[in-house]
Residue, then its C-alpha position, 0 to 999 in steps of 0.5 A: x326447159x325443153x328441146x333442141x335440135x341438132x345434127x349429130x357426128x353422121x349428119x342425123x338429126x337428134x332431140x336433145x333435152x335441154x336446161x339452164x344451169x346456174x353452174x354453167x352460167x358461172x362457169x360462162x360468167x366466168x370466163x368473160x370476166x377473164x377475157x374482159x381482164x386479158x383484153x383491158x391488160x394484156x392486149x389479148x383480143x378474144x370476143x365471145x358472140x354476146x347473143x349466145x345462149x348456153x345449155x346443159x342437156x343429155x347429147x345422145x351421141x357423147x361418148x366417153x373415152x379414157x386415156x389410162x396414162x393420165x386418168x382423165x376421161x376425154x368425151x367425144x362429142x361432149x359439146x355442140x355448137x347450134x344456132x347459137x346455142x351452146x349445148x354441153x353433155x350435162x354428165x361431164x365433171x368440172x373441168x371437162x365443162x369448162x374445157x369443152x365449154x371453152x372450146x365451143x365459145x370458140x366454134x362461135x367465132x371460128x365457124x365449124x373450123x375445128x382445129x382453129x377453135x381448140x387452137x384458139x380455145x387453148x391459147x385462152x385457157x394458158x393466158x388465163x392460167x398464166x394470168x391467175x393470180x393477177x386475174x383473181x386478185x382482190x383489186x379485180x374481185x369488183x369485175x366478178x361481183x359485178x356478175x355475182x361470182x367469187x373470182x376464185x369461182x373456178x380454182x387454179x387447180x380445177x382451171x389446170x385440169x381444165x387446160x390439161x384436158x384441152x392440150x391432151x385432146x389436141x391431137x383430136x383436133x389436129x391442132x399437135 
């Protein structure tokens, strides 16, 4: 698609090649079909900025870390947040795009405050969690139709992974 221009972890500027994914766009669909429930049902007031636009690209900084006691690889500068634009490392799995891509929708509304973001990012993906199977039942499959997903797009499985990754990277963040 082309390439953007952001600063790195040392204050340098880097070219990333960037696309749109159709995954990714479900994965963001996603997660504001969730809000849009927790907002109308729970009182739960996150908002994510609508102008936003989200990437996939090659972050030539990201590095992969791995903590051997639960097996989960932890990528340092997986995700960045510029100009409005999301961009995510593209060689992250599932769960590390929907938790990093959860963290970043926070930077959005948080400005560049890290540990209020990865705070904020966590609380979401626990009420979402928490709110599962009320969330993703059929009453409300008309909420992600609406957006042409299935509401199981993203399972309780890959969802807890996800949340997993975000609470065993808090430390990272200051948040624990």
């Amino acid at each position: 698609m082309g390439q953007i221009r952001i600063e790195g972890p040392h204050g340098e500027t880097l070219d990333v090649q960037v696309h749109s994914s159709n995954e990714f766009r479900k994965y963001v669909k996603w997660l504001w079909c969730c809000m849009q429930w927790l907002n109308k049902f729970k009182g739960y007031h996150a908002r994510f900025r609508a102008e936003l636009e989200f990437f996939e690209g090659n972050i030539p900084c990201a590095q992969p870390k791995r903590k051997a006691v639960i097996g989960m690889r932890y990528w340092i500068f997986g995700g960045v947040l510029s100009n409005g634009r999301i961009i995510i490392h593209a060689a992250l799995n599932k769960y590390e795009k929907i938790a990093t891509l959860t963290h970043e929708l926070f930077h959005a509304v948080h400005s560049s405050a890290e540990k209020a973001a990865h705070s904020t990012a966590i609380d979401f993906m626990h009420k979402i969690y928490e709110n599962y199977d009320l969330i993703t039942m059929p009453a409300n499959a008309p909420n992600f139709k609406n957006h042409g997903l299935n509401p199981n797009y993203i399972s309780k499985s890959e969802l807890t992974n996800a949340l997993r990754y975000l609470v065993e990277t808090a430390s990272m963040f200051g948040v624990y």
